[in-house]
N, C-alpha and C positions, 0 to 999 in steps of 0.2 A: 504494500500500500504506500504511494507518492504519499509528499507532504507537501501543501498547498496553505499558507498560512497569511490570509489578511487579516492586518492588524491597521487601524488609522494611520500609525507610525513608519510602517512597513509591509514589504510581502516578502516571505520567502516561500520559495519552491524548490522541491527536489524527488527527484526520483529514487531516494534511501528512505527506507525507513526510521523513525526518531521515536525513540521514547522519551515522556517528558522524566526526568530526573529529580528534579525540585525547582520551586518557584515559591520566591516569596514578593513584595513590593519591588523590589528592586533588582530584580534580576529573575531570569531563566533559563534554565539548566536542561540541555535537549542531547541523549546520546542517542548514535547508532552503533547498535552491536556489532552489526558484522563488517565496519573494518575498524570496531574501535577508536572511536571520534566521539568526542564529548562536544558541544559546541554551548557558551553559555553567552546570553544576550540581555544587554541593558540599557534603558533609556530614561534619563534625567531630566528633567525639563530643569534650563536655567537657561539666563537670560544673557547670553553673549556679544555686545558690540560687535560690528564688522572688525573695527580697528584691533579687536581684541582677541579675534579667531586663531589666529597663525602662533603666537604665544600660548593661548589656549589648547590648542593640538598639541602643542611640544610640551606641554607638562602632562597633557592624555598619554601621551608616546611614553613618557619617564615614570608615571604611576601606575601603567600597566606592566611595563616593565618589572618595577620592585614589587609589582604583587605577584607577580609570576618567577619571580626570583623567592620571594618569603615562603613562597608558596611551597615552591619543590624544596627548599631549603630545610622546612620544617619539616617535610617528613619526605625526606630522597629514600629512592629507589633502593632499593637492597647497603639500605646504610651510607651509600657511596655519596661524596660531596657530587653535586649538580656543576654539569657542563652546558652550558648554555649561550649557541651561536647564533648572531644575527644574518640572518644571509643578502637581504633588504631590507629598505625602508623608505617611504617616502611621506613627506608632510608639503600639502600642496595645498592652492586654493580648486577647489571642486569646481570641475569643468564647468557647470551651470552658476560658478560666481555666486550659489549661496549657503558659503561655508567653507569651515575647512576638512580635507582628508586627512587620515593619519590611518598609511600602512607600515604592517611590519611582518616580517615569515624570519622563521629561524628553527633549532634543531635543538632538544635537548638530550646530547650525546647519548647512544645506545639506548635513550627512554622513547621520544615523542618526536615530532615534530609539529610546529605550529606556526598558528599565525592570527594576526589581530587588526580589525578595520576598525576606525571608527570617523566621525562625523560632530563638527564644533560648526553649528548654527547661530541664527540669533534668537532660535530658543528652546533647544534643546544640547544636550550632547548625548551620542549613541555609538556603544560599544558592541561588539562581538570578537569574543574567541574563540578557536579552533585549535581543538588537539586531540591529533592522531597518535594510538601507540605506533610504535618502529615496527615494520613489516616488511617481508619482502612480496606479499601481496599483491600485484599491479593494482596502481590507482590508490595507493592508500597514501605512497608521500604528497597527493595532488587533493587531499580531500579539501581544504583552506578554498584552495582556489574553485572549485566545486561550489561548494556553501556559498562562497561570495558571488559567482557565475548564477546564483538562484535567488539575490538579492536585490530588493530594490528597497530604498529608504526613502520618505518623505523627505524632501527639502524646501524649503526651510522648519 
């Protein structure tokens, strides 16, 4: 069964299966089991100046970062300190001019592989993560771009 998801904020679509995982006010938590991808999705409403967007992104980019650093940090993989590669990254103004983008894709050595979009408006801000275990699987290192390939956000 596709997952076909309108939301006022967003639609995602995909041809994987998603269980929802948890949800609370501020976030949602959506895996698919079978290529093991967790994808979790939030949207803020605050209230962003234009002038303010592109600063704004880059502290999205740096707080998603250290939560995802705290994160596997607190409790790594088979005890092992976390390795964690950026392989891209881009923070731009959004081709349609309202907002900012804030991508990023990276590898956390022998665990995952992920990646993180999000979107600095003038009134909201909206994240999604993706994280795939390591597989030799075809189509699992590509699932990020997938997810995002089924995405459309509201802008502004």
């Amino acid at each position: 069964m596709s997952l076909d998801w309108s939301h006022p904020e967003f639609r995602l679509r995909s041809q994987r299966v998603w269980e929802k995982q948890s949800e609370d006010p501020s976030h949602i938590q959506l895996i698919c089991r079978a290529t093991g991808t967790s994808l979790t999705m939030s949207i803020v409403a605050h209230a962003v100046a234009n002038e303010e967007q592109e600063a704004a992104g880059r502290l999205l980019m740096e707080e998603r970062r250290a939560a995802h650093l705290a994160a596997v940090t607190r409790y790594p993989p088979g005890g092992v300190a976390p390795l964690l590669h950026y392989d891209y990254e881009r923070l731009q103004p959004h081709p349609s001019g309202n907002g900012y983008e804030v991508v990023y894709e990276g590898t956390h050595e022998n665990y995952s592989v992920f990646g993180f979009v999000g979107y600095v408006t003038t009134r909201k801000v909206f994240s999604l993560f993706v994280e795939t275990a390591v597989s030799f699987v075809p189509g699992h290192r590509s699932m990020f771009r997938e997810v995002v390939g089924g995405l459309q956000v509201t802008l502004p």
